[in-house]
Residue, then its C-alpha position, 0 to 999 in steps of 0.5 A: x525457472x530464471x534465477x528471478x523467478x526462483x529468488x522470489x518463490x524462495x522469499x515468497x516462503x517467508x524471511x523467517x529468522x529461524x532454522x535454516x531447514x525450516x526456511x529450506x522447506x518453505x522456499x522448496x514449496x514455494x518454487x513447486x507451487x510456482x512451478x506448479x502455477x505456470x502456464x495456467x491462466x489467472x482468475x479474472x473479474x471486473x470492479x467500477x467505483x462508487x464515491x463515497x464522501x471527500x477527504x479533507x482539503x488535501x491529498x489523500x494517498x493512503x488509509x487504514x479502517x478501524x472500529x473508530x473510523x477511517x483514517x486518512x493520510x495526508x500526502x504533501x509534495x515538497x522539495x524537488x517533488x514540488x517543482x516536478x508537479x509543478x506546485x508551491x512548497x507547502x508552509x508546512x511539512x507536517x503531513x496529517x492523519x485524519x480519523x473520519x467517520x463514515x461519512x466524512x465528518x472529520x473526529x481527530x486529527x494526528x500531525x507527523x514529520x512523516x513525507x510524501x506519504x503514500x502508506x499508513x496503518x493504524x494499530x497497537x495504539x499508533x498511527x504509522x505513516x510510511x514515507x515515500x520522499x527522503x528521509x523515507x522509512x516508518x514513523x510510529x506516532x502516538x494519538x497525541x502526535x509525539x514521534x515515537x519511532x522512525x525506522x527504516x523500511x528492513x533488508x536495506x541500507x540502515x539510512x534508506x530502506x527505500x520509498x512505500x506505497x502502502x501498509x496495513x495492520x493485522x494480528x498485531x502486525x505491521x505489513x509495509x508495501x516496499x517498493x525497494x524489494x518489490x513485495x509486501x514486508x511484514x515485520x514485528x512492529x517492536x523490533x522491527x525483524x522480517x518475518x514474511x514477503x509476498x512478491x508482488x505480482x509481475x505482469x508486463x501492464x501492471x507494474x505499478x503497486x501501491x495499497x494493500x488490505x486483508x481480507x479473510x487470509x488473503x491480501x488485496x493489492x492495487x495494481x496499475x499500468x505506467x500511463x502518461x494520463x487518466x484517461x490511458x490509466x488501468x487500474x486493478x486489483x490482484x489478490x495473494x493468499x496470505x500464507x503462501x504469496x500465491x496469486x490468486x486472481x486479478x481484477x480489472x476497472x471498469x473504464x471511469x472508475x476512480x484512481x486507487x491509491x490506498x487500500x482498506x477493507x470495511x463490513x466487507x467491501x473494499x474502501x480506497x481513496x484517489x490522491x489527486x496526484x498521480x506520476x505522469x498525469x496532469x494534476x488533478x487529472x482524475x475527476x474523483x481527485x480527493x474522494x473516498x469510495x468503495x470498490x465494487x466487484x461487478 
């Protein structure tokens, strides 16, 4: 096992805070599991999208299910982002939440100074877009759109814990997909401590991470390889078994599929959304730009 591969078993037991022993336990079980593991071939299956509805006019690049609806995070370039994708600077830099029933009928709409949104969830009252464009980090909004907090993503500098390209909401806890450490971070959302990390899923095609969702005490993850267009793109799913990070299958798109961004689970199926956006494509370049749709397993 390289130094790597022992680094991330050992965080893959979990960043508890408490009794070093306990942290010695978990990481020695990590690396056996891991160890355990290798040489063994993942669980494959294929999926194909289904659109469901359009998102308001813009892009959306994150969402988060709730009893009330599907929210959607609005992702605006500016800056020098702008000028990479070659498109005007936004009038605004407010970038939106927007609540949406099942249908796509817009119910409420939260404002936040969050930028380049790539990551939200929903939860404790809140609305938590998660930055992926200076000044970066987390900012927790009220259902009023007051900024309540604007933390920054832990285990980084206090002033940039780097970009993300996902987040949820389960058990009264924030997950952040962080791209700085490469894994899903969970975190109290009151103090904002690490409590646990999921690695993400090294493979040498699918180096490309964005949402996440629960579903039944595992977490889906969109996966994707580096492409230069939609036609060369391959996106996918890979699966972790939440309590220990342990990678349980992958997924693979059907070809013509949608261009999944963010990552939700409702009444069973998982729901994603295409930005629109994507790096190194053409703007625009997926025919699904800007749709909701579910994902189903084939």
């Amino acid at each position: 096992m390289t130094k790597r591969q022992f680094l991330s078993a050992g965080i893959a037991g979990g960043l508890a805070l408490g009794k070093g022993s306990a942290f010695a336990e978990q990481a020695e079980a990590a690396v056996r599991k891991a160890s355990e593991a290798r040489g063994k071939r993942l669980p494959t299956r294929k999926a194909k999208t289904t659109k469901m509805f359009k998102c308001p006019p813009g892009f959306p690049n994150a969402i988060a299910s709730t009893p009330e609806g599907l929210w959607i995070a609005e992702q605006k370039l500016s800056g020098a982002q702008a000028e990479a994708y070659h498109m005007a600077q936004p009038k605004s830099l407010d970038e939106a939440a927007w609540l949406v029933d099942w249908n796509g009928k817009l119910l409420k709409t939260v404002m936040t100074p969050s930028r380049n949104t790539s990551g939200m969830a929903v939860g404790g009252g809140y609305v938590w877009m998660i930055a992926n464009a200076p000044p970066e980090g987390v900012f927790q909004v009220d259902m009023n759109s007051r900024l309540v907090s604007h933390r920054q993503i832990p285990l980084g500098p206090p002033d940039n814990g780097g970009g993300s390209h996902g987040g949820m909401w389960h058990d009264n806890k924030l997950w952040i997909v962080a791209l700085r450490i490469r894994g899903i971070l969970r975190v109290d959302p009151k103090t904002f401590i690490p409590e646990y990390m999921i690695p993400f899923y090294q493979a040498p095609d699918r180096m490309r991470y964005h949402g996440c969702a629960w579903d039944n005490g595992t977490v889906w993850q969109v996966i994707g390889n580096d492409s230069k267009r939609y036609s060369e793109g391959r996106p996918g799913l890979v699966r972790y078994e939440a309590a220990t990070g342990r990678v349980l299958e992958v997924v693979d798109f059907l070809p013509g599929s949608s261009d999944p961004h963010g990552l939700a689970m409702h009444d069973g199926k998982l729901i994603s959304c295409d930005a629109g956006i994507h790096p190194g494509w053409p703007n625009l370049d997926s025919p699904t730009s800007g749709w909701i749709f579910r994902i189903d397993f084939v």
